[in-house]
C-alpha positions in Angstrom: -12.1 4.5 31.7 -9.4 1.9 33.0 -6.2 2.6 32.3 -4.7 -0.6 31.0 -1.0 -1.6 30.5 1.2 -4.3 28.5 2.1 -6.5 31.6 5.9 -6.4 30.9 5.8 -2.9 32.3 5.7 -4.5 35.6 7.5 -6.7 37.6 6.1 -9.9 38.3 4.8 -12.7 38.9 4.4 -12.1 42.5 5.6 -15.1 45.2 5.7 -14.7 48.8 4.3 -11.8 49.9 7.3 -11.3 52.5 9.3 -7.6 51.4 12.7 -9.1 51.1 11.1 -12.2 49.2 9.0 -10.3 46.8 11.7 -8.3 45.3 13.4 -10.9 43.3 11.3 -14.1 43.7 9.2 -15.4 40.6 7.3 -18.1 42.7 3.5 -18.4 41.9 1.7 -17.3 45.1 -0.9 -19.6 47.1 -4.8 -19.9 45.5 -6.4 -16.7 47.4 -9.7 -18.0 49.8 -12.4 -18.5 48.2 -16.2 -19.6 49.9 -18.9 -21.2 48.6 -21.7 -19.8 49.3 -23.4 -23.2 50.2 -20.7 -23.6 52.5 -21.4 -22.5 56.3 -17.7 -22.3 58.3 -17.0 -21.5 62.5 -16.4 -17.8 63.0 -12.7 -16.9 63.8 -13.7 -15.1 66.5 -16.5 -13.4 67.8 -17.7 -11.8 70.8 -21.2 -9.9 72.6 -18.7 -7.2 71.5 -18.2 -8.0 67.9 -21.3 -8.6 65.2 -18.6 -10.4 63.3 -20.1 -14.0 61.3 -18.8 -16.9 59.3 -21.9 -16.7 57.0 -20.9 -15.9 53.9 -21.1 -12.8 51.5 -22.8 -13.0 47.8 -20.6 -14.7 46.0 -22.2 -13.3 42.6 -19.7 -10.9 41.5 -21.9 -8.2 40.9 -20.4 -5.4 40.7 -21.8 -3.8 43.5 -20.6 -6.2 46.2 -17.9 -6.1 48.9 -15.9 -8.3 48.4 -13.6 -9.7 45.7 -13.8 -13.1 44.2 -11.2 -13.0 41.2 -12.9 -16.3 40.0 -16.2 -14.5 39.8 -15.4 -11.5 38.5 -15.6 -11.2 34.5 -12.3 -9.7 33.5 -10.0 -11.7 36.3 -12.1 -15.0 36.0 -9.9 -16.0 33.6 -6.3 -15.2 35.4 -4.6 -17.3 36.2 -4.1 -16.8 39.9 -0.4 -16.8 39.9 -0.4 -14.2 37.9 -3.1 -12.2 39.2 -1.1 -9.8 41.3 2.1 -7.9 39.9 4.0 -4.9 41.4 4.9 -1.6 39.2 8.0 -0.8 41.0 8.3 2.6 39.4 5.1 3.5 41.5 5.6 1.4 44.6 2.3 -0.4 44.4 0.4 -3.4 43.3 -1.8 -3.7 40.7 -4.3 -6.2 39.1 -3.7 -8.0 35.9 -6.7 -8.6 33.5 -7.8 -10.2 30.6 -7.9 -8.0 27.6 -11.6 -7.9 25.9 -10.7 -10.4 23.6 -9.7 -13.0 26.4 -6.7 -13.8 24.9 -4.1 -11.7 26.8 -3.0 -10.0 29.9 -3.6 -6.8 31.0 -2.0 -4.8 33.9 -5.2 -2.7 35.0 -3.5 0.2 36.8 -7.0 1.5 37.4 -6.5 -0.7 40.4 -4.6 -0.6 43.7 -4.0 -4.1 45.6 -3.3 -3.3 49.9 -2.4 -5.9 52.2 -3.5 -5.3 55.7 -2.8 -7.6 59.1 -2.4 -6.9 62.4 -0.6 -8.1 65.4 -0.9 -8.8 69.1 1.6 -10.2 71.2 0.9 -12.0 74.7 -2.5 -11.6 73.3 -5.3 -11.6 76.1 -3.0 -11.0 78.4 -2.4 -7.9 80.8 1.3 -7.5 78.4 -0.8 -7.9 75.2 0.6 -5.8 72.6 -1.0 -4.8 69.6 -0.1 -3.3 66.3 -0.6 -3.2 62.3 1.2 -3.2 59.0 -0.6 -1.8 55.6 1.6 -3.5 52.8 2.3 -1.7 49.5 4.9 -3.6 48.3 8.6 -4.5 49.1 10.4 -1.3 50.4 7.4 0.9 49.1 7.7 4.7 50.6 4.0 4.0 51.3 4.2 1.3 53.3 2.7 1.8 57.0 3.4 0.3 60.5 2.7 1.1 64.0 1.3 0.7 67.5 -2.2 0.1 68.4 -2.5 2.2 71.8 -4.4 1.8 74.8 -7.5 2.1 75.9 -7.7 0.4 72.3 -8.5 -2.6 73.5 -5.2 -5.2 72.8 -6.6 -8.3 71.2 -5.4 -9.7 67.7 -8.6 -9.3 66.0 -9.2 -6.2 66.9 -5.4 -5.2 65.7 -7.1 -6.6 62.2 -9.7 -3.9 62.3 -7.7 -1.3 63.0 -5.0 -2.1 60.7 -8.2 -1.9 58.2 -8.7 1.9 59.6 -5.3 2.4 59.6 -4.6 1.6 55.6 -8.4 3.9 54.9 -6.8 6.6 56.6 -3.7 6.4 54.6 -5.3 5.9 51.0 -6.0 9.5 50.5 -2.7 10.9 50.2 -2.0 7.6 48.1 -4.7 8.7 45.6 -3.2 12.1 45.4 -0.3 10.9 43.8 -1.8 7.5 41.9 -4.5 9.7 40.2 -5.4 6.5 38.1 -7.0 4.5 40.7 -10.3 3.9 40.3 -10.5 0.0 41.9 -9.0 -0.5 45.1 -8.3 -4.2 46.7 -7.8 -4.5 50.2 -6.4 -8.0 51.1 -6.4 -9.4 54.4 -6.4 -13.0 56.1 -9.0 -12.2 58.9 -12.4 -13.5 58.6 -13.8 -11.5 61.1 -12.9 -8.2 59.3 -14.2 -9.9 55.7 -17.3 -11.0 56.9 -18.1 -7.6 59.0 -17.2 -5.1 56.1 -18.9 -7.6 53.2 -22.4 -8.0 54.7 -22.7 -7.1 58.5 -24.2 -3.7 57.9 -26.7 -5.1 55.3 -28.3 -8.2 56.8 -29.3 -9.2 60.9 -26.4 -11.2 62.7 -27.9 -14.9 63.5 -27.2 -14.5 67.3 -26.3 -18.5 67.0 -23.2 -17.8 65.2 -22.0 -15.4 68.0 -19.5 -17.0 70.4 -19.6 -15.1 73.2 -16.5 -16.4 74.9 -13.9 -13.5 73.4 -14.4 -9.4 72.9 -12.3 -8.7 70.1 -14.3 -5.1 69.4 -16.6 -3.2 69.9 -19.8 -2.6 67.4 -19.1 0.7 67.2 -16.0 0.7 66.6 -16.6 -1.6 63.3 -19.6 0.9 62.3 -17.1 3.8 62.1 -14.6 2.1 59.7 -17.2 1.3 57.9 -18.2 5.0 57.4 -15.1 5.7 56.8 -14.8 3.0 53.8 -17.9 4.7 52.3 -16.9 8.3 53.0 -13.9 7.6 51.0 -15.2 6.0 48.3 -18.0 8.9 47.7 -15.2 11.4 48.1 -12.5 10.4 45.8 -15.1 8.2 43.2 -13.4 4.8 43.9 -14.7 1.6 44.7 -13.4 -0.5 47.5 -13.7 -3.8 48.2 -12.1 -6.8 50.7 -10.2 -9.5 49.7 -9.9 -12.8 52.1 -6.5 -14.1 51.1 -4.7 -17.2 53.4 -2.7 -15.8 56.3 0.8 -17.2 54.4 0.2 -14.8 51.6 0.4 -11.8 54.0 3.5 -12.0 54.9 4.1 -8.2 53.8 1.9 -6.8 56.2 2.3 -9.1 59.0 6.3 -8.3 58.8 5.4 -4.8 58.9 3.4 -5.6 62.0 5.4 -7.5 63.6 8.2 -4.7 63.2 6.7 -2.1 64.8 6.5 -4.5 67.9 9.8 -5.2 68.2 11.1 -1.7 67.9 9.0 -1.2 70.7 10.5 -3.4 72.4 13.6 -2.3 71.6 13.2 0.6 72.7 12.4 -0.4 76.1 15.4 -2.4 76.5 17.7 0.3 75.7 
């Protein structure tokens, strides 16, 4: 069973999702990305490389499906968005806020985990091109992650999104042995490419059509094994997992985190 909460146990509303914003700001955050499902959009990028599409998942909100549409989804179709996301600072993590069953009150679920992921390539398709990720807890949270996406990895920006993706599945594990209440777990992130591949790649034929063949961003394989690894997890530790397409200025968490683990790089060099 869900483990629901009064919402004044947790601070919040959220703003900008930048760290040294979110601890004190009470700004309503952007309207997450939504897709109608009549609705056909270009690809972000996608290459021979990369089974990636722009054609959109089930929009539904069966349970069963990928990806998250909070205006789909029976007990957050009724949230208002800015108040959608809050962060329990005594555990360092976000959590989703629902309506109660008699729709007339709020709800923090703490049954659920929010994670922002981006990644991060500087000089991008370019024989410098540096690559990197940032998994986003929360402002100053102990299990926040960041680091550099190494060689023979190829350096492209898209592909940094996927393996930020990898990067925040590898991590969850040791976050469920401490946040033993998770049962839900929302992983947000600003790249189509990554939504699109993880909500409905592995279930349906790519239309060759939509392919650009112009940019590799990854290879197929590579996005077959993180999927594995998103399904191993969930049969392991009996949680549900599913993507969240959010606009790239909400993500400012992650892509600070990313963008960090750059510079120090950099840094590093130059001293």
């Amino acid at each position: 069973m869900n483990e629901r909460k009064e919402s004044d146990e947790v601070s919040g509303p959220l703003g900008s999702l930048k760290p040294d914003a979110l601890a004190t700001s009470d700004a309503a955050p952007r309207q997450p990305v939504t897709r109608d499902r009549n609705t056909k959009g270009d690809p972000i990028r996608d290459g021979t490389n990369e089974a990636a599409s722009s054609s959109e998942c089930s929009d539904s909100g069966d349970e069963d499906e990928r990806e998250f549409y909070p205006t789909l989804e029976h007990d957050t179709e009724d949230v208002p968005l800015e108040r959608l996301v809050v962060y329990n600072r005594g555990d360092e993590v976000f959590h989703l806020q629902v309506m109660d069953e008699s729709r007339s009150s709020l709800l923090v679920d703490t049954s659920s985990l929010v994670i922002y992921v981006d990644g991060a390539c500087r000089w991008n398709q370019s024989a410098m091109a540096m690559s990197s990720y940032g998994v986003f807890f929360g402002p100053d949270s102990h299990y926040n992650r960041r680091g550099l996406i190494l060689p023979p990895i190829p350096q492209t920006s898209v592909r940094a999104e996927f393996e930020a993706l990898a990067a925040a599945l590898n991590h969850i594990p040791s976050v469920l042995d401490r946040e033993t209440a998770v049962k839900r777990i929302f992983i947000a992130c600003d790249c189509e490419a990554v939504i699109m591949t993880m909500c409905w790649k592995f279930e349906e034929p790519v239309p060759t059509s939509r392919i650009r063949p112009d940019v590799e961003v990854a290879d197929d394989l590579r996005s077959v094994q993180i999927y594995a690894e998103m399904l191993a997890l969930e049969e392991k530790h009996g949680v549900t997992i599913k993507m969240w397409q959010i606009p790239r200025e909400d993500n400012e968490g992650a892509d600070e985190l990313a963008k960090e683990a750059i510079d120090e790089e950099l840094d590093r060099w130059a001293s």
